[in-house]
C-alpha positions as CSV (number, residue, x, y, z in Angstrom):
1,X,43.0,19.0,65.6
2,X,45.5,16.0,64.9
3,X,48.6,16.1,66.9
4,X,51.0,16.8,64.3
5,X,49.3,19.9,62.7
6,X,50.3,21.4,66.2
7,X,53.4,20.3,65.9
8,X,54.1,21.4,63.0
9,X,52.8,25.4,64.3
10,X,55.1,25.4,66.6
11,X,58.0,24.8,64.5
12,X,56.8,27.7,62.4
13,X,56.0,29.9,65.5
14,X,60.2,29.4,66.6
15,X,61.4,29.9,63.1
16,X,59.8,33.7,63.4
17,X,61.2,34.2,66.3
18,X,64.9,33.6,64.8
19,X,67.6,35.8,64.1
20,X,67.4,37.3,60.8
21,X,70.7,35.4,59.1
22,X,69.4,32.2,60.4
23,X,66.0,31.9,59.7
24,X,66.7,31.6,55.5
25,X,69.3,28.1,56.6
26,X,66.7,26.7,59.8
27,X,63.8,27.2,56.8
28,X,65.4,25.0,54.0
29,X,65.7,22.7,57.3
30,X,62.2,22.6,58.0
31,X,61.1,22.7,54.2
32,X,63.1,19.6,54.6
33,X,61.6,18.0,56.9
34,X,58.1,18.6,55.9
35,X,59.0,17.6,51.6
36,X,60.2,14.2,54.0
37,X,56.9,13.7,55.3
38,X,54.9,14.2,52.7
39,X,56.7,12.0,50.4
40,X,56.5,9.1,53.0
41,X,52.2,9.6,52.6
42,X,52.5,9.6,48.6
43,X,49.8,6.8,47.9
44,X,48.6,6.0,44.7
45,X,44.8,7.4,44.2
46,X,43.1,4.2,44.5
47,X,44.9,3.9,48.5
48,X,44.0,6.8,49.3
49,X,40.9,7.1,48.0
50,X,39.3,4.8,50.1
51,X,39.8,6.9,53.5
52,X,36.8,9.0,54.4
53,X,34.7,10.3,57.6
54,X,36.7,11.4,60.8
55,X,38.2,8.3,61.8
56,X,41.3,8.9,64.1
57,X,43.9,6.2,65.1
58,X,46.4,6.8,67.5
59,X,49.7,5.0,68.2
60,X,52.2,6.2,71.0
61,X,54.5,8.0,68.0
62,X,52.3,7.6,65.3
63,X,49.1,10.0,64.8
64,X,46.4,9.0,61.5
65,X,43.7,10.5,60.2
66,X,44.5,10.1,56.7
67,X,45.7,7.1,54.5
68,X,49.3,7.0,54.5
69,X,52.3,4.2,54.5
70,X,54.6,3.9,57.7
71,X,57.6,5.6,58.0
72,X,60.1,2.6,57.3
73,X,61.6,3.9,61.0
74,X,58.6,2.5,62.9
75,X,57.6,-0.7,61.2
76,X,59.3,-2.6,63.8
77,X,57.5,-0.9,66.8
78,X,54.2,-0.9,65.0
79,X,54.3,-4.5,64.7
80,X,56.3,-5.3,67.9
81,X,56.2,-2.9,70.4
82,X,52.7,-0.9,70.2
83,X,49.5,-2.1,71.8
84,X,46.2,-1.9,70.5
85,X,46.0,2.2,69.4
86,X,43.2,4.7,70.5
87,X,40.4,5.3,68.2
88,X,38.4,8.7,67.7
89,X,35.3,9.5,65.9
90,X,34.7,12.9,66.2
91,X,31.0,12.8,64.7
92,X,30.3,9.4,67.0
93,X,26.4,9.8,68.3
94,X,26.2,9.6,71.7
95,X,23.3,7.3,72.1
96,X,24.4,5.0,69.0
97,X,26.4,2.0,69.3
98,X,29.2,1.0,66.9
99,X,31.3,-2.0,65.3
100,X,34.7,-1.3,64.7
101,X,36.6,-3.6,62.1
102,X,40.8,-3.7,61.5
103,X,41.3,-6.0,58.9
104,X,44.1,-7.2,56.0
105,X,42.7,-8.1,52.2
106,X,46.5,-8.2,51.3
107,X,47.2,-11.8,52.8
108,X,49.4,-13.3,52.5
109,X,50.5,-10.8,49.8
110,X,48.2,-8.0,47.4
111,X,48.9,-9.8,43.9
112,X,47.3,-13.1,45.8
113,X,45.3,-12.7,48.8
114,X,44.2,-16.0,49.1
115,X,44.0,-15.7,53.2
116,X,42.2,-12.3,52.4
117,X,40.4,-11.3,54.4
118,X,42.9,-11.8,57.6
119,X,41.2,-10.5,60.8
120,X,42.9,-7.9,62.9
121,X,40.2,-6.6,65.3
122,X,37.2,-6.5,65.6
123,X,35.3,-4.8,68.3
124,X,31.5,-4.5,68.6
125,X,28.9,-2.4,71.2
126,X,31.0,0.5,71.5
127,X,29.5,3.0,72.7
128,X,29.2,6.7,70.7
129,X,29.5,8.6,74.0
130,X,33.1,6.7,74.6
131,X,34.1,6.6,71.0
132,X,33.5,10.3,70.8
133,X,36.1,10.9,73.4
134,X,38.7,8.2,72.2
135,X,37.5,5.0,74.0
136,X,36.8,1.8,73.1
137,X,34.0,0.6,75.6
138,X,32.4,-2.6,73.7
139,X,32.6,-6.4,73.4
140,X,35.9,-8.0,71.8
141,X,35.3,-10.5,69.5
142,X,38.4,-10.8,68.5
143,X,41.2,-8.9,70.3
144,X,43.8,-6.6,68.2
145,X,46.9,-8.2,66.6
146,X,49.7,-5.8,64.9
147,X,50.4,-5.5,61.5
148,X,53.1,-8.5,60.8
149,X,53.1,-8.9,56.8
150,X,55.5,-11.6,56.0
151,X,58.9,-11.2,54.7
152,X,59.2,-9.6,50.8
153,X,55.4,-10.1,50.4
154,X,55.5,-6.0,50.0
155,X,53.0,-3.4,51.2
156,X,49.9,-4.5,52.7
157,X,47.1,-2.6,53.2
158,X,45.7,-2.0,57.0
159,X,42.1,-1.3,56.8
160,X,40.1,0.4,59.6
161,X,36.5,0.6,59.1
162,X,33.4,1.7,61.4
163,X,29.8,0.6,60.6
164,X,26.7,2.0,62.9
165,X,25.2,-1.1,64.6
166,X,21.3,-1.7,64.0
167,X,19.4,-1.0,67.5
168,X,19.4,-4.3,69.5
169,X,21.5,-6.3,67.1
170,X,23.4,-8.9,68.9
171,X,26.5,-8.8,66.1
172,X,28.5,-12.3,66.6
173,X,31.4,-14.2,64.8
174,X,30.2,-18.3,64.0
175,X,32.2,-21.3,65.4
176,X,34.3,-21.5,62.5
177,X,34.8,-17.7,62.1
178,X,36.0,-17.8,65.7
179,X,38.4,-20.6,65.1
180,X,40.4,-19.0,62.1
181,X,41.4,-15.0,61.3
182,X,42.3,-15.6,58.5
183,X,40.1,-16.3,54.9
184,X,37.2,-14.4,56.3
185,X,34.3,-13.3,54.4
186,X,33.6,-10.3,55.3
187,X,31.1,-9.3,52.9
188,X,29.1,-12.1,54.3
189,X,29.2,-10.6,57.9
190,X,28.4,-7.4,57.0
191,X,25.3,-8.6,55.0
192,X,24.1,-10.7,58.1
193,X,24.1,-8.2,60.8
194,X,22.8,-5.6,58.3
195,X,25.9,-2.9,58.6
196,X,25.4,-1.6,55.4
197,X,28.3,1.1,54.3
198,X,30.6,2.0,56.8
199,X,30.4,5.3,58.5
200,X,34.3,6.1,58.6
201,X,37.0,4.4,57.3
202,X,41.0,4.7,57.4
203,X,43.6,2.5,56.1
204,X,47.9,2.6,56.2
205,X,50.3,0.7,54.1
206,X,53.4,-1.0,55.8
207,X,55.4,-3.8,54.9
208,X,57.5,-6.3,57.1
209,X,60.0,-4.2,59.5
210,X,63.6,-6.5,58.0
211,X,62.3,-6.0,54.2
C-alpha cells in the first residue's frame, strides 16, 4: 500500500479518538489538508491518462504511484537534493528482466520540444526478483539526472516507463546516442531492441524550483 494512504489512516484513527468539542474544528483541519493535496495532483486528462500498471517511485519525502505535479515546496530538493529514487513493480516476474526508461519530451519547453526527447535514465537487465522488492539490480546506460527544467519554460512532463526485455537481448545506446541526452529518438530504440508497449508507466509534472 503506498506510504501516504497509511498516513493518511492514522490521521483519521487520532481524530476518533478526540474529545468531542474538538473533533468538528481538528476535521475542517484535516479536510484541509487533504482538499490541499488533491488540488496539487489536478492534471488535465491527457497527463494523467497516460499512467498505468503498478509502477512505484520513491523519493525521500515524496511517494508516486500516480500521475501528479510536485508540490511547489519540493521542486528545489527534487532537482537538487534527492538521488536517484527507488522503483517498485509490484507485478515484476521474477525470472524476467527489465528496461527502465526516465525521460523528458518537454525540452527545452512543451509548446517546442525541439531537444525532445532529453534522456534522464535509463537502466537495462534489471532483474524482476530485485525490481519486485524495490531494487534496481541492472546495467546503467545512462546514470539518473534530476528534473532541472529551465527557468519560465513551464511544466515539464517526467516520464517513467518500463518495457519487458526480449530473452537474451543485449539492449545498447550507439556512439552518438551515448555522446548526447538530449534529441533522442526514442521510438527508434524501442523499435530496435523490440520493447514493444511498455509494461508500466508513471509520469509527474514540475517546473523550475525559482519560477
Amino acid at each position: 500500500m503506498p506510504h501516504c494512504i497509511d498516513e493518511q489512516a492514522e490521521q483519521i484513527e487520532t481524530l476518533l479518538h478526540l474529545p468531542a468539542i474538538l473533533a468538528p474544528i481538528f476535521g475542517l483541519i484535516l479536510l484541509g489538508l487533504f482538499y490541499t493535496e488533491a488540488k496539487q495532483h489536478t492534471l488535465s486528462s491527457q497527463d494523467a491518462s497516460f499512467c498505468h500498471g503498478e509502477l512505484e517511485v520513491i523519493y525521500p519525502e515524496l511517494d508516486i504511484y500516480e500521475c501528479l505535479i510536485i508540490p511547489k515546496s519540493l521542486r528545489e530538493q527534487l532537482s537538487q537534493v534527492w538521488k536517484a529514487p527507488q522503483v517498485y513493480f509490484s507485478t515484476a516476474q521474477k525470472k524476467k528482466t527489465y528496461v527502465l526508461v526516465m525521460v523528458d519530451p518537454d525540452a527545452p519547453n512543451r509548446s517546442k520540444p525541439t531537444s525532445a526527447y532529453w534522456r534522464h535514465w535509463l537502466v537495462v537487465d534489471i532483474q524482476g526478483s530485485a525490481l519486485k522488492e524495490g531494487q534496481i539490480e541492472g546495467t546503467s546506460l545512462t546514470d539518473y539526472k534530476p528534473p532541472t527544467p529551465p527557468s519560465n519554460s513551464g511544466f515539464h512532463r517526467y516520464q517513467f516507463m518500463l518495457f519487458e526485455q526480449p530473452p537474451d537481448a543485449s539492449v545498447s545506446l550507439t556512439e552518438q546516442e551515448e555522446a548526447s541526452r538530449g534529441k533522442w529518438d526514442f521510438q527508434a530504440f524501442i523499435t530496435s531492441f523490440d520493447l514493444g508497449e511498455p509494461v508500466a508507466t508513471l509520469q509527474f509534472l514540475t517546473q523550475n524550483y525559482k519560477d
